[in-house]
C-alpha positions as CSV (number, residue, x, y, z in Angstrom):
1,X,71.1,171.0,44.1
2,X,70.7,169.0,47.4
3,X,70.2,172.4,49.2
4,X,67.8,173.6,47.2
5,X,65.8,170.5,47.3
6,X,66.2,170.5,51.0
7,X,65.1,174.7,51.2
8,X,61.8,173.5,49.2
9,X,61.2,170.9,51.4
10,X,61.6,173.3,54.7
11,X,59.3,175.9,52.4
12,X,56.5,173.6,51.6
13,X,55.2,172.5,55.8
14,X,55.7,176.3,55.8
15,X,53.4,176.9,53.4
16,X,50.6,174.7,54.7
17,X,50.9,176.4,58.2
18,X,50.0,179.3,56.7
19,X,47.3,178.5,54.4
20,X,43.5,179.0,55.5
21,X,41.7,177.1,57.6
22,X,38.7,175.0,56.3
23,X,35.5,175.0,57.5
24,X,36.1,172.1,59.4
25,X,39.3,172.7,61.0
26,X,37.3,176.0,62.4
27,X,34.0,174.2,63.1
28,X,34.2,170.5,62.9
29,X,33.7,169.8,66.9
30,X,30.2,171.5,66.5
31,X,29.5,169.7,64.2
32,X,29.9,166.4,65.3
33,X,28.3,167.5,68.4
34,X,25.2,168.6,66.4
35,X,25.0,165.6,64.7
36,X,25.4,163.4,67.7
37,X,22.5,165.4,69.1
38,X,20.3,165.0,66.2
39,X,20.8,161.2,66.2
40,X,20.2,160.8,69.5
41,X,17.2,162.4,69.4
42,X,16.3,160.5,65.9
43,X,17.1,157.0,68.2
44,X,15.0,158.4,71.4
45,X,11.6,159.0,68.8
46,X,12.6,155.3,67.0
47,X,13.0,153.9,70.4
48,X,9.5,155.3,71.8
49,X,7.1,154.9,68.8
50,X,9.0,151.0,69.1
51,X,7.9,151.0,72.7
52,X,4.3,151.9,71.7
53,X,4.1,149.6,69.0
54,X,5.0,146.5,71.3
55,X,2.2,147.9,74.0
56,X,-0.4,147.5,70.9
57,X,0.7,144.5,69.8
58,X,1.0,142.7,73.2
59,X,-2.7,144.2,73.5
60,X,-3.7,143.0,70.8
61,X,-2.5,139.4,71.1
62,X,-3.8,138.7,75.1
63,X,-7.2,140.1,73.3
64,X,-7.8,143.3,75.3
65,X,-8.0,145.2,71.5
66,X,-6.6,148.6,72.9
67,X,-4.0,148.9,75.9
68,X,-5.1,148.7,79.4
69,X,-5.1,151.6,81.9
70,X,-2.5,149.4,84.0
71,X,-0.1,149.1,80.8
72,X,-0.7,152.5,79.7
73,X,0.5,153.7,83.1
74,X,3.9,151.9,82.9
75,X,4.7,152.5,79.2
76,X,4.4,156.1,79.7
77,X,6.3,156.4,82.2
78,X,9.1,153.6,81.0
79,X,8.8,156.1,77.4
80,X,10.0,158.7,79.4
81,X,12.7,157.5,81.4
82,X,13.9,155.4,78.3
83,X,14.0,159.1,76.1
84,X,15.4,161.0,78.5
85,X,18.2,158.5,79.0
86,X,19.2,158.6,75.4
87,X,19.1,162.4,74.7
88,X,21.1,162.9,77.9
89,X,23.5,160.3,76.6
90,X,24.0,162.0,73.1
91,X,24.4,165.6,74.9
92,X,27.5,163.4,76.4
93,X,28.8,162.8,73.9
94,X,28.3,165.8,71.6
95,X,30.2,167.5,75.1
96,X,33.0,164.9,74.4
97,X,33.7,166.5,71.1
98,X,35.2,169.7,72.8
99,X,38.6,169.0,74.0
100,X,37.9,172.0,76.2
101,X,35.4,169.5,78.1
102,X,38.0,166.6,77.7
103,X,40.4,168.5,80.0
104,X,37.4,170.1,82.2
105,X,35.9,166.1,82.2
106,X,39.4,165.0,83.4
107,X,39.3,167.5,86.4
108,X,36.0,166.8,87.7
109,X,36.2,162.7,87.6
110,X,39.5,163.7,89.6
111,X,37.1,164.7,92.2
112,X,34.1,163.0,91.7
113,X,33.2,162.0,95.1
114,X,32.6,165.6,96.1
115,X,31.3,166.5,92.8
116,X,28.7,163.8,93.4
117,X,27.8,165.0,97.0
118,X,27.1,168.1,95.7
119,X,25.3,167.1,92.6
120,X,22.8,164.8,94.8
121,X,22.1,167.1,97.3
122,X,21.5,170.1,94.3
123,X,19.2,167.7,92.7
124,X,17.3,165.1,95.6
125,X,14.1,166.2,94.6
126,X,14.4,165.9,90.9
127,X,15.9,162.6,91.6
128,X,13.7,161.6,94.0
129,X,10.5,162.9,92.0
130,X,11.7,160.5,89.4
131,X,12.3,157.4,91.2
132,X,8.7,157.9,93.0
133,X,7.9,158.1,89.1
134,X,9.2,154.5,88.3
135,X,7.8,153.6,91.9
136,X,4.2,154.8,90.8
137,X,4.5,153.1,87.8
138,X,5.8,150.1,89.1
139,X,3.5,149.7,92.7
140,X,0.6,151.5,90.4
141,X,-1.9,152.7,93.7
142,X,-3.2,155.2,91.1
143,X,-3.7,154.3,87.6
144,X,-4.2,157.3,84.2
145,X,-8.1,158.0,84.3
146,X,-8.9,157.2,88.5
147,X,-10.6,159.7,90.5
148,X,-8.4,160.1,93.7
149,X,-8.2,162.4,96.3
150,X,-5.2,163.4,98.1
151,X,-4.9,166.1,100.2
152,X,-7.6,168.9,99.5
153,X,-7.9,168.3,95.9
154,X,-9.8,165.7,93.9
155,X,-10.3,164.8,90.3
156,X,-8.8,162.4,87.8
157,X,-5.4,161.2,87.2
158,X,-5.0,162.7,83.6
159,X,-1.3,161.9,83.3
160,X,1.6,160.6,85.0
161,X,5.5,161.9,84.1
162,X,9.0,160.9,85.4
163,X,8.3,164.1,87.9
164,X,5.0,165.2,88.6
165,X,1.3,163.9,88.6
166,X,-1.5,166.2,87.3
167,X,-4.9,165.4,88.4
168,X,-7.6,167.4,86.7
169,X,-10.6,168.6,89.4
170,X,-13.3,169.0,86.7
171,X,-13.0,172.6,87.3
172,X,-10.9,173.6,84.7
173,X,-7.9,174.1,86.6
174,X,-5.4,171.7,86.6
175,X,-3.4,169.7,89.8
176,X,0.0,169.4,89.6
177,X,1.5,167.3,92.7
178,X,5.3,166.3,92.6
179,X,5.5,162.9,92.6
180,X,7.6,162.3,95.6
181,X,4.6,163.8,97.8
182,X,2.3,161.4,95.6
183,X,4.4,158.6,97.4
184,X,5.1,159.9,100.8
185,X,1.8,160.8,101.5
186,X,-2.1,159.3,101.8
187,X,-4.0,159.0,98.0
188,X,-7.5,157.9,98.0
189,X,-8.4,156.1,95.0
190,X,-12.2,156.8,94.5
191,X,-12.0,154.3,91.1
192,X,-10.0,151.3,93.4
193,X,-8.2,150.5,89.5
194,X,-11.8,150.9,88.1
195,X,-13.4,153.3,86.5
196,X,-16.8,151.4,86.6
197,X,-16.8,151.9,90.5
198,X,-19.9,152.7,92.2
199,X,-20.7,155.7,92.6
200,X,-20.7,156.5,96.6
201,X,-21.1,159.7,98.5
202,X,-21.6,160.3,102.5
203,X,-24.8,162.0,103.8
204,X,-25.0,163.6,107.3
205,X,-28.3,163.3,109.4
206,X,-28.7,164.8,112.6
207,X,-27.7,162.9,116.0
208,X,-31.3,162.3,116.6
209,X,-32.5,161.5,112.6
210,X,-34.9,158.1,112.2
211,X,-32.0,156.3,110.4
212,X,-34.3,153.5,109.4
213,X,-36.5,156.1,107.6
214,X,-33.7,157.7,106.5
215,X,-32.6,154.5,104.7
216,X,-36.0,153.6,102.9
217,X,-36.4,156.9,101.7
218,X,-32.7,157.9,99.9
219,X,-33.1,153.8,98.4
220,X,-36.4,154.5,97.2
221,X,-35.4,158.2,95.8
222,X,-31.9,157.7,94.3
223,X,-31.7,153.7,93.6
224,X,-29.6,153.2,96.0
225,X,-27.9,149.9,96.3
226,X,-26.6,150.8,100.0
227,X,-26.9,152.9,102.5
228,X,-25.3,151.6,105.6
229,X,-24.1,153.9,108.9
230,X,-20.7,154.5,108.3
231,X,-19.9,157.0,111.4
232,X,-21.6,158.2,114.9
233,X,-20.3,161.1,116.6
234,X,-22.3,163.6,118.7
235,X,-22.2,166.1,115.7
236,X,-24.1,163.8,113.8
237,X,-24.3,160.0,111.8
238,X,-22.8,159.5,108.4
239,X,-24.4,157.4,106.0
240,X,-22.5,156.1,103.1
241,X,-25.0,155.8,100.0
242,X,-23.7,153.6,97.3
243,X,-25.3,152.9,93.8
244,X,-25.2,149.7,91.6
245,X,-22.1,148.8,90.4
246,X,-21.8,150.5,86.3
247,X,-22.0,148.6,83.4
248,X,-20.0,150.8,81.2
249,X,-16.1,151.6,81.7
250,X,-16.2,156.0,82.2
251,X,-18.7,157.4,84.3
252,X,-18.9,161.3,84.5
253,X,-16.7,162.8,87.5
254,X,-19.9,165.1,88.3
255,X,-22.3,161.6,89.1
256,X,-21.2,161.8,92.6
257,X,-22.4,165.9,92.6
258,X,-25.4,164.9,91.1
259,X,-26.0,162.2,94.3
260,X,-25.4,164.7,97.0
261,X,-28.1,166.9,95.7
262,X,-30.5,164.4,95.0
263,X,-29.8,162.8,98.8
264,X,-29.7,166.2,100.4
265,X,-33.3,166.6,98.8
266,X,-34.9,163.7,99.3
267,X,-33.8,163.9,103.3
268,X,-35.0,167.5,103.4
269,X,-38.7,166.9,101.9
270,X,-38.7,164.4,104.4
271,X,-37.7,166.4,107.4
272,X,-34.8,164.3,108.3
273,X,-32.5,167.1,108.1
274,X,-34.3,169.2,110.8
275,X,-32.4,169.2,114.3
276,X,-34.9,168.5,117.2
């Protein structure tokens, strides 16, 4: 009797090894991975419509009504940064599901000062595009919606990401500047943080051009609040015209167009263009 008892108890772990595997035992890893992905995407959208929220409300209560240009500029970039972090975290940890990983994990922390070496010299730039991100953000020398120049290209700051900086000319195309160049190099910010800027544009007169004339006539013909000598060389003098400040908070990129050929007229009728 007590061997038979002791054959069906040897016969019964027997038989569960060799019964079929469920669905789980097969798949269960990815599924908890897929599920940790899902919620971390779930928490990044939670987290960011939470972030937008606050921006509205804090709006709101210092009486501005809608969020400023300055605020807008930081949330979308903090958005960003904040979303990225969590769905890389939740790719983490689906990875940690896999014991495959677990052991491959465990081999690379056993090296991880070459590992990281190699990992910041594969990615500088992306890293270093997205701290200029947080830096433009932060030190904010452009803002979404200023007209800047920088290099050969100019237009307006349409929007601002954890990598790159697109500036749209007016042209329809479309300027895409990594950030890190944004930082290291020399931005002129035609709006100084305001989009109700005066318009100003620089007309050139011949070396030998009644400047004096030159003056009364582009006031009298464009409204001018300024015109003042802002260069000399033996090529010719700049003038730098400037209109009244605007009342209103968007002007129309092409205004400053519009200016040239107005001054460029009004100097030619009145023969200050021609080279004795």
């Amino acid at each position: 009797m007590t061997l038979a008892v002791s054959q069906v108890a040897l016969a019964l772990p027997l038989a569960q090894e060799g019964a079929d595997p469920t669905f789980w035992d097969d798949h269960g890893d990815e599924v908890s991975a897929a599920i940790t992905v899902v919620v971390a995407f779930v928490i990044a959208f939670l987290v960011d419509r939470l972030v937008i929220g606050r921006g509205a409300r804090v709006a709101e209560r210092f009486g501005e009504g809608t969020v400023s240009r300055a605020t807008s500029t930081r949330l979308r970039v903090v958005r960003r940064l904040v979303f990225v972090t969590i769905v890389v975290i939740g790719f983490a940890l689906a990875l940690s599901q896999f014991s495959e990983i677990k052991r491959l994990a465990t081999g690379i922390l056993a090296s991880s000062a070459v590992l990281g070496l190699v990992v910041g010299l594969a990615a500088r730039q992306t890293l270093g595009n997205m701290v200029a991100g947080v830096q433009l953000a932060v030190a904010q020398p452009i803002r979404l919606g200023d007209r800047v120049s920088f290099e050969e290209e100019e237009g307006r700051v349409t929007d601002l990401t954890l990598s790159y900086t697109y500036v749209d000319p007016g042209d329809g195309r479309m300027v895409v500047i990594p950030n890190e160049k944004m930082v290291s190099g020399t931005i002129f910010n035609h709006s100084t943080g305001n989009q109700a800027a005066p318009v100003t544009i620089s007309a050139w007169l011949p070396p030998a051009a009644d400047i004096a004339r030159a003056e009364t006539v582009i006031k009298e013909g464009t409204g001018a609040e300024t015109v003042e000598v802002a260069e000399w060389t033996t090529d010719g003098v700049r003038l730098e015209v400037k209109l009244p400040s605007q009342g209103h908070t968007t002007r129309a990129g092409g205004e400053e167009a519009a200016l040239r050929k107005r001054t460029q007229r009004i100097l030619q009728e009145a023969g200050l263009l021609e080279s004795d």
